[in-house]
C-alpha positions as a printed Julia matrix, in Angstrom:
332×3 Matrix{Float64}:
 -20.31   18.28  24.45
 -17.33   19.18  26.27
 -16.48   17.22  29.14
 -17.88   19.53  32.47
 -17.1    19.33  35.73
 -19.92   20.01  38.22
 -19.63   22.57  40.57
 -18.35   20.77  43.57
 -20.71   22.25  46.66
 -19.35   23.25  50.31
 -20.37   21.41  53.02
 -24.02   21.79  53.97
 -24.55   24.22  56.83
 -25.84   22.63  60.48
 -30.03   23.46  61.2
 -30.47   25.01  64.34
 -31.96   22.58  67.22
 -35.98   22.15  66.65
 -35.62   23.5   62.94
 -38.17   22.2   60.73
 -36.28   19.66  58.3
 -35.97   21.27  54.46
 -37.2    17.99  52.79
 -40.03   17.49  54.99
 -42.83   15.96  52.7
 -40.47   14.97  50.09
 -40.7    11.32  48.14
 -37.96   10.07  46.98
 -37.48    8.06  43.68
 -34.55    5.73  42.9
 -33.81    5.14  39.3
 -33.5     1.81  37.88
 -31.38    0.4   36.88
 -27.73    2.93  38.31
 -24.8     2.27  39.28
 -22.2    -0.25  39.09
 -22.36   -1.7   35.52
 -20.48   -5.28  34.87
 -17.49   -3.4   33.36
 -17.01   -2.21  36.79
 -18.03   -4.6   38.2
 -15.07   -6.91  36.82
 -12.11   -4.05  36.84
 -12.81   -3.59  40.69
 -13.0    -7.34  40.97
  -9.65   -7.66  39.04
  -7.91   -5.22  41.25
  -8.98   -7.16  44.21
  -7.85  -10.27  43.4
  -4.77   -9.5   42.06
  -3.97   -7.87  45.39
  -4.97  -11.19  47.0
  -2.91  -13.58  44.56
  -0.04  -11.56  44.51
   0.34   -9.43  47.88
   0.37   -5.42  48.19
   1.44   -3.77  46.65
  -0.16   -3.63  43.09
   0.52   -0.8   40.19
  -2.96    0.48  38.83
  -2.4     2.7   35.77
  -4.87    5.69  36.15
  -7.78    5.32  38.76
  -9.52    1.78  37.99
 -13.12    3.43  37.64
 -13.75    7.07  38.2
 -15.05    6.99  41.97
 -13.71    8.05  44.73
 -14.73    6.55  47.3
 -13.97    3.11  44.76
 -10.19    3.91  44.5
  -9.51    5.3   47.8
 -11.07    1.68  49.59
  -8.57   -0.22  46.97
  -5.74    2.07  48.18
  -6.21    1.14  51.22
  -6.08   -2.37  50.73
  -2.75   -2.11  48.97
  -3.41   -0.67  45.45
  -0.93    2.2   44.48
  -2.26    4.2   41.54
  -0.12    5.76  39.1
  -0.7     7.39  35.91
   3.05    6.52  33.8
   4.76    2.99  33.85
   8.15    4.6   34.61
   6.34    5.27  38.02
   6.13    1.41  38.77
   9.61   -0.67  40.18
  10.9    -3.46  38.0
   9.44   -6.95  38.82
   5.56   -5.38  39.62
   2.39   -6.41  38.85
   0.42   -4.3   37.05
  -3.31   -3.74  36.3
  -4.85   -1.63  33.54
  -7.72    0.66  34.28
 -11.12   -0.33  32.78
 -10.4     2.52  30.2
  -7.94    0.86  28.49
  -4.67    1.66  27.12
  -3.01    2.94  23.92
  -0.71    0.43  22.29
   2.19    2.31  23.45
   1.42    1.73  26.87
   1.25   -2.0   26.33
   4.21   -2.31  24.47
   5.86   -0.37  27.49
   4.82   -2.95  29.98
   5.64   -5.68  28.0
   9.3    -4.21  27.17
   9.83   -3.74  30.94
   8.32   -7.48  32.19
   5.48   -6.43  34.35
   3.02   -8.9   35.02
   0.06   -6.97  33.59
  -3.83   -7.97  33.8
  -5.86   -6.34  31.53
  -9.59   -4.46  33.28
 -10.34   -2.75  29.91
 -14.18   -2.83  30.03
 -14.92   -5.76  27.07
 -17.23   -3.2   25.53
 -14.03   -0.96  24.91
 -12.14   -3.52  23.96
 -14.5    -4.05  20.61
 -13.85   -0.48  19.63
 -10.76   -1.22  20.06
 -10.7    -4.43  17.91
 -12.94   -2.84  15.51
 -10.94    0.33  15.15
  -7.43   -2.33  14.23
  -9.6    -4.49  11.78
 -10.76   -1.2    9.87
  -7.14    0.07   9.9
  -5.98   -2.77   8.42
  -8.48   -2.64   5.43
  -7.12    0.96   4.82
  -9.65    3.23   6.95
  -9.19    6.38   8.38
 -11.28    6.8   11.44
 -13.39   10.13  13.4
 -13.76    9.28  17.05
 -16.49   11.41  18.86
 -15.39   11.7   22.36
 -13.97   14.07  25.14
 -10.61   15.73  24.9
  -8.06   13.7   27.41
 -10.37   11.27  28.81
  -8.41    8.21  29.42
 -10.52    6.26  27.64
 -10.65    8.26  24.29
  -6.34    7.93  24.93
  -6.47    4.7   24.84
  -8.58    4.14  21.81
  -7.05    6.88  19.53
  -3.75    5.13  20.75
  -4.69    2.25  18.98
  -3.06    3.65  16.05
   0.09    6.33  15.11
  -2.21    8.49  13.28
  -5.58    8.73  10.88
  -7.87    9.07  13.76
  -9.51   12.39  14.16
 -11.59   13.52  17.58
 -14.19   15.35  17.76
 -16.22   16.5   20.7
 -18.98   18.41  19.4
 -21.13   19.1   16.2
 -19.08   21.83  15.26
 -15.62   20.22  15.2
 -17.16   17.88  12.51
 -16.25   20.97  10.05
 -12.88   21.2   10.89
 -11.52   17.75  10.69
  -9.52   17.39   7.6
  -8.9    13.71   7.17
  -6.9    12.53   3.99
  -8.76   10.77   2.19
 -12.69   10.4    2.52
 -13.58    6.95   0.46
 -12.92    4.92   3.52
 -13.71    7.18   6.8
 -15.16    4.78   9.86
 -17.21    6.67  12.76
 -16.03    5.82  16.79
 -17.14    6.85  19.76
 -16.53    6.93  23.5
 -18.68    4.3   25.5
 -19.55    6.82  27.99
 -21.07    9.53  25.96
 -24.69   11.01  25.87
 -26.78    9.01  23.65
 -28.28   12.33  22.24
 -25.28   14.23  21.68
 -23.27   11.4   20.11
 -26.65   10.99  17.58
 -26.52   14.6   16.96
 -22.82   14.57  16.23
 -22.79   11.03  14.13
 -25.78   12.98  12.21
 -23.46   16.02  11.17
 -20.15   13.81  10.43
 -23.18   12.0    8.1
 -24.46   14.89   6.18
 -20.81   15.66   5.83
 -19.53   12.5    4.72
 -21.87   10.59   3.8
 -20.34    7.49   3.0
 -19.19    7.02   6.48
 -19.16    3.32   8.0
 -21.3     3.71  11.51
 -20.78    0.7   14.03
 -23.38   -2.46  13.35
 -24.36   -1.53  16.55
 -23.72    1.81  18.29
 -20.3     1.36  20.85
 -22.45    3.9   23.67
 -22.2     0.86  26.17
 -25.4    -0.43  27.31
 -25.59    0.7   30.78
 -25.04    4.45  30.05
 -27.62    3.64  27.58
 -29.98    2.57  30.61
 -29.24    4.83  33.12
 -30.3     7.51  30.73
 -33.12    6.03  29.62
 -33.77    5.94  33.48
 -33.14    9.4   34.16
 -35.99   10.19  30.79
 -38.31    8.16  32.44
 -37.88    9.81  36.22
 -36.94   13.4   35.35
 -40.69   14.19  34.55
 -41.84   12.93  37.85
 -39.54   14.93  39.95
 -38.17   18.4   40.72
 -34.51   17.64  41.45
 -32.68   14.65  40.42
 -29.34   13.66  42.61
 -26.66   12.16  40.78
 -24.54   10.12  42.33
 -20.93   10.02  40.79
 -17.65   11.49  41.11
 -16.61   14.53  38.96
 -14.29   12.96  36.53
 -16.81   10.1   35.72
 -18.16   11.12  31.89
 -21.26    8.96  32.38
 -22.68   10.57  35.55
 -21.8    13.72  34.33
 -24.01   13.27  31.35
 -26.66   11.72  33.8
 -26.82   15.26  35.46
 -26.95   17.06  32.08
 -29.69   14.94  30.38
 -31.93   16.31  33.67
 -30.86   19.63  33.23
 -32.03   19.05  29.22
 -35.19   17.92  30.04
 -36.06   20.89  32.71
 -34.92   19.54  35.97
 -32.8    20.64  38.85
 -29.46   18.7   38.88
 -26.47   18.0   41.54
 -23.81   15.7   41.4
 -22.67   14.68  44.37
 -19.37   12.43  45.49
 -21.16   11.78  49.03
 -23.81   12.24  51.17
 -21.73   15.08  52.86
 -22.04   17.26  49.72
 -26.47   17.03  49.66
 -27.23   20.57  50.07
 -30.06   21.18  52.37
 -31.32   24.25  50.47
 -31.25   22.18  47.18
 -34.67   20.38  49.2
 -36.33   23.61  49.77
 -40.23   24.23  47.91
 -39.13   20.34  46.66
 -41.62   17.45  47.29
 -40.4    15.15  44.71
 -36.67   14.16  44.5
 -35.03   11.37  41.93
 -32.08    9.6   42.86
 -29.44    7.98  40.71
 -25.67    6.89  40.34
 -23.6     6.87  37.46
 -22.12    2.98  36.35
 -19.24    3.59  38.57
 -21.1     4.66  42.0
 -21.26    2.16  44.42
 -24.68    1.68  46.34
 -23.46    2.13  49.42
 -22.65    5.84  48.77
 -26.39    5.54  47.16
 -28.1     4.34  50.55
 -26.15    6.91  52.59
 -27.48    9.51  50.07
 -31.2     8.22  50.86
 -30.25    8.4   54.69
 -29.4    12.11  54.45
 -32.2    12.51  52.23
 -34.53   10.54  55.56
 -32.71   12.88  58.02
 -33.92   15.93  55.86
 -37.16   15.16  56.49
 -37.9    12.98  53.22
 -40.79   10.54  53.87
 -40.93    7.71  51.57
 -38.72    6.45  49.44
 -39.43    3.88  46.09
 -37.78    2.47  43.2
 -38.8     3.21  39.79
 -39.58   -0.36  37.58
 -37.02   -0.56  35.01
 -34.62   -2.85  33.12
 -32.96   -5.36  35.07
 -29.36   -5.75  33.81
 -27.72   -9.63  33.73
 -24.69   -9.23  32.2
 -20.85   -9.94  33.13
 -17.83  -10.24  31.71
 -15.26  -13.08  32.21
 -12.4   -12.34  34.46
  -8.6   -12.83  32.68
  -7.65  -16.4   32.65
  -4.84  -16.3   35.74
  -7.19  -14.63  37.3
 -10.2   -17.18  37.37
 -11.05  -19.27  40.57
């Protein structure tokens, strides 16, 4: 379950003038639901209006959502990215990625009198809360998740120590936690559903009075976009994902195909469809990972058109209603 990279493809080659168009004949499917989830949704929205309370520039610790095309259009209206506090000048305003942050990191802010708002995604805030509730009671914690993922950071940063990682089935043997009587199971909200199942299984079977989560902390819409990408994969011979390399959701969107016998690419932009990726195709699925935009979507669909694809339909699926409160100095 290690967090992978996809190979990141070189720019597609130009057809010769009058060259028949590699996806002629192809239909194209469009997963539902993708993209944007209300987490992002409300850390992009965050970012935005702190810019517009306060002025440019704002201090963003780490990239807000992993997108580029997201953090690059909030640079350029003002937002300066950084990854350490001692990067920001005194008297700043600050904004937390929807990540979160380890308690160090607050305390940090605090100490130096930044004007912080918070984007932590509400649904990692609960591990979060739920991680400092257990502690309390005496718990020692494993957290399933990927190796220096900002998000995983910020959670096992929730306490000085008692929190173990691991990132696949076989790390379960390793871990050596101090006591076993009290032992609470984590995870990252961005994981595959399957793997983190397989991997709460074994820490089971190994202890097996672990406390599990009343309900799973695998956020909802990675839970629907690979429910999605079930649903499609068996209707299609190549499934698009679209989603920056760094994102941990739409990389496991591209692996889940791959799992259930499909051709997979992840691409950042339209510029990065292959053309030869279409050949001996006539069915393609499209989808985005929670923090794609759907305008990087639509222009993937127009270079799929100018390819030669023919139709293009979306798949029936769940129709997500939820979002999250903004911070209070933040509300119109």
């Amino acid at each position: 379950m290690k967090d992978s990279q996809s190979r990141r493809p070189a720019d597609p080659a130009p057809t010769s003038p009058g060259a028949p168009a590699e996806g002629a004949g192809i239909d194209v499917i469009l997963a539902e639901p993708r993209g944007f989830c209300a987490g992002v949704d409300r850390a992009i929205e965050i970012v935005e209006r702190t810019l517009k309370k306060f002025g440019a520039p704002i201090y963003v610790r780490h990239e807000i959502v992993h997108n580029t095309y997201v953090v690059n259009d909030l640079k350029a209206k003002g937002a300066i990215f950084i990854e350490e506090l001692s990067e920001v000048p005194p008297g700043a305003t600050v904004v937390f990625s929807a990540h979160g942050v380890s308690k160090a990191v607050q305390a940090e802010a605090h100490a130096r009198g930044f004007e912080v708002f918070d984007a932590t995604c509400p649904l990692v805030t609960k591990v979060h809360v739920e991680v400092a509730k257990l502690a309390r009671e005496g718990y020692e914690f494993i957290m399933i998740g990927h190796k220096g993922h900002p998000e995983v950071e910020g959670t096992m940063g929730q306490l000085q120590g008692g929190i173990h990682l691991v990132e696949d089935v076989e790390d379960v043997a390793r871990i050596q936690p101090a006591q076993t009587e009290r032992l609470a199971v984590v995870t990252q909200t961005t994981l595959s559903v399957d793997d983190a199942a397989a991997i709460t299984a074994a820490v089971r079977r190994r202890f097996p009075n672990v406390r599990e989560p009343k309900r799973q902390d695998i956020c909802y819409a990675t839970q629907n976009r690979q429910d999605a990408v079930k649903i499609m994969s068996p209707q299609v011979e190549l499934v698009i994902v679209v989603g920056s390399p760094t994102s941990s959701n739409s990389n496991r969107l591209a692996e889940l195909a791959r799992k259930l016998g499909v051709a997979s690419y992840m691409v950042d932009s339209a510029d990065e469809l292959r053309p030869e990726w279409l050949e001996g195709k006539s069915r393609v699925g499209v989808t985005a990972g929670a923090s794609a935009p759907e305008v990087l979507v639509a222009q993937v669909v127009d270079r799929l058109k100018a390819l030669g694809a023919v139709s293009v339909r979306k798949m029936n699926g769940i129709q997500e209603k939820v979002k999250f409160p903004l911070p209070k100095g933040l509300r119109l």
